[in-house]
N, C-alpha and C positions, 0 to 999 in steps of 0.2 A: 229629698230636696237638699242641693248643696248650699250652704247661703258661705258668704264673704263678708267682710270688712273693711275696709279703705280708710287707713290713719291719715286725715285731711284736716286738723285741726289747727298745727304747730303754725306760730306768727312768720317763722321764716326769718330772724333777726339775722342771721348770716347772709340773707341774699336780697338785704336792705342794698340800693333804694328801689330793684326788684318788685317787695314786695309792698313796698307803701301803698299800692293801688291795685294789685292783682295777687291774689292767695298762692301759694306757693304752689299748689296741683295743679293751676290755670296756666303755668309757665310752659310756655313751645317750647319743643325739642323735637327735630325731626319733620316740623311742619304740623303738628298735634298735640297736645295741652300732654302735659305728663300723666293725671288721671286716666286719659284717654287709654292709651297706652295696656295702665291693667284694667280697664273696664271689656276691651278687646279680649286680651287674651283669658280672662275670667270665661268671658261669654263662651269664647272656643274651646273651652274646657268642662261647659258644662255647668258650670256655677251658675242660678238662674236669679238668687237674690243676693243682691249687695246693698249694705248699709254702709252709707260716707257721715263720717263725724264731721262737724268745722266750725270753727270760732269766728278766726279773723277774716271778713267780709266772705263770709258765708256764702251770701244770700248770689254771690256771682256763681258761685261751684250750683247751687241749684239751678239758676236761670240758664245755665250753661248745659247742664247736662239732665235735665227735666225728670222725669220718670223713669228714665235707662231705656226706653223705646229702642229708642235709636244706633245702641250699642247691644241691643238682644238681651237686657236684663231689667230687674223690677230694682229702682233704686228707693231705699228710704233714708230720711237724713233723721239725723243726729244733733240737733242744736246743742251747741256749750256756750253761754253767756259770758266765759272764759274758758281758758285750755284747761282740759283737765288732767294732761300728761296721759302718758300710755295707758295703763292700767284705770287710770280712771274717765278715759274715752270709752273703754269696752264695757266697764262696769255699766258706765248709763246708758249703753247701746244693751246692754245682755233683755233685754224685753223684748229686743226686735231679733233674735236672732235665733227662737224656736228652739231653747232650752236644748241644745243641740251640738258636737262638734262643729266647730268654724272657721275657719280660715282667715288670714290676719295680713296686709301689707299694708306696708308703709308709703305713702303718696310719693314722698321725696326720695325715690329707688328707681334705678328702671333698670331691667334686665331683660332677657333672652329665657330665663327661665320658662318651661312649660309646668303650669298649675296643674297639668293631668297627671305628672308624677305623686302628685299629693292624694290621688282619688283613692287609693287602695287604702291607705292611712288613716285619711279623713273615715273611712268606709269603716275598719278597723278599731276606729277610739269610738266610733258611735253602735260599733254590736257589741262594745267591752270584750271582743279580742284582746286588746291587750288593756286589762282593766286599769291596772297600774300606770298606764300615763297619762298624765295633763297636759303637756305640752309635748310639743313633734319642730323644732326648728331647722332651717336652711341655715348650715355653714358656709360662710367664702373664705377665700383670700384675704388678709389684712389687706388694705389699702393703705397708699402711703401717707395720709393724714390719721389712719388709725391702725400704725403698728403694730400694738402692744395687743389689740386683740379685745377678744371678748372673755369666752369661754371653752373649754377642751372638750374634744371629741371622740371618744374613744368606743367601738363596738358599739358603736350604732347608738351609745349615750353620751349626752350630754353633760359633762361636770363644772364645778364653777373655778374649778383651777388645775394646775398640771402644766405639762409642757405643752409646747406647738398648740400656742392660742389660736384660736380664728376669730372672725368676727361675725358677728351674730346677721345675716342678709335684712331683718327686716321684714322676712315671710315664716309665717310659723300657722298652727293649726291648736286651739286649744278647748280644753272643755272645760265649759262652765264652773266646773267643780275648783279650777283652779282659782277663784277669785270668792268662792263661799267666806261670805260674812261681811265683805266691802258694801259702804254707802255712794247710792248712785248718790252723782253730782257732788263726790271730793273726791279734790286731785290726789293721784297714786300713778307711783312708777309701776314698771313694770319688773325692773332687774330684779327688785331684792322678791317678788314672788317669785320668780323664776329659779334666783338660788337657793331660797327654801324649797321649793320643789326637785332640785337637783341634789340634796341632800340627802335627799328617799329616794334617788336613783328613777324618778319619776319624767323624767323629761329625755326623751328620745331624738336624732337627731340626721342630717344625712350633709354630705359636703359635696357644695356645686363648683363647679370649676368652669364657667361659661362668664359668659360675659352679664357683669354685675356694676352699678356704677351708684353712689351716694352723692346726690345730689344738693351739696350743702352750701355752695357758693355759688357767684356769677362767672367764675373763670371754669369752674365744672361743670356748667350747664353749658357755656360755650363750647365747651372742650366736647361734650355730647349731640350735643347739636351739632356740628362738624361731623365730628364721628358717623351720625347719622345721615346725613342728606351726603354723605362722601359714596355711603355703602348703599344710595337708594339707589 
């Protein structure tokens, strides 16, 4: 069983007045909600469970996309009576996600990426192949609101500095182990586990060069939406 993730919690305060009435996953682009988007291409890849976290007006992301019927997957939600940041969305989702490697994006992302590049990996961290990693992330391109980058990629790991930054996509794959000892329901980031894990040379990594886009404003969602209904 592959299960997924879908980071659908954050307020969206950059894509205010956006988001004052509609959660930031429920924003069209291309003619279809941006959730939509990876609940498709999860489905076409085999993923049959996804668990969506959300805070801010929640209850639309449910009534919108019900049980996952309709998109070929089994959705469970994730209530946070506030956001609880990366890391501690996953922590209070890790119940529902069968003690298991899982897969991880970020709602406010859209890309061209195919998830079935990740099946051998995913496949991989869960028969401890390779015992020694917790995390597996998607490198891109800096984008031009985030130049400076993330983290360095080197032989197929992951480092928390160096030259020729990139930036971290948003799609990652992690095992449980990496969050051992966190309390569900408080907020926790996600970076500073990830560089303590990168420490131990634990965090594995691959760089896409396809088309990726960060969805953080209203002039970038336009900018995508264009993009899209240009190229339908």
């Amino acid at each position: 069983m592959n299960s997924a993730m879908i980071l659908a919690a954050g307020r969206g305060e950059r894509m205010r007045p956006l988001t004052d009435h509609t959660p930031k996953p429920l924003l069209m682009a291309g003619g279809k909600p941006l959730i939509v988007w990876h609940l498709e291409k999860l489905a076409d890849a085999g993923f049959t469970d996804v668990v969506i976290n959300h805070a801010h007006l929640g209850e639309q992301i449910e009534a919108m996309l019900g049980n996952g019927n309709a998109f070929g997957v089994r959705i469970s939600y994730s209530h946070e009576a506030q956001a609880l940041e990366t890391a501690g969305g996953i922590v209070n989702a890790l119940r529902m996600l069968y003690d298991a490697p899982f897969l991880v994006v970020n709602a406010d992302i859209w890309t061209d990426y195919d998830f079935r590049k990740l099946l051998p990996r995913l496949d991989a961290m869960r028969t401890h192949r390779v015992a020694e990693c917790l995390a597996h992330l998607v490198m891109v391109d800096n984008p031009p609101q985030h130049s400076r980058g993330d983290f360095a990629l080197s032989a197929n790991t992951v480092h928390s500095d160096g030259n020729a930054l990139l930036t971290f996509s948003g799609i990652g794959i992690y095992r449980p182990a990496l969050f051992a000892g966190m309390t569900p329901g408080q907020p926790a980031k996600l970076a500073p586990l990830l560089r303590w894990a990168m420490q131990r040379e634990q965090v594995s990594g691959e760089y896409y060069a396809g088309r990726w886009r960060d969805i953080g404003t209203p002039e970038r969602l336009a900018e995508l939406n264009r993009e899209l209904l240009g190229s339908a």
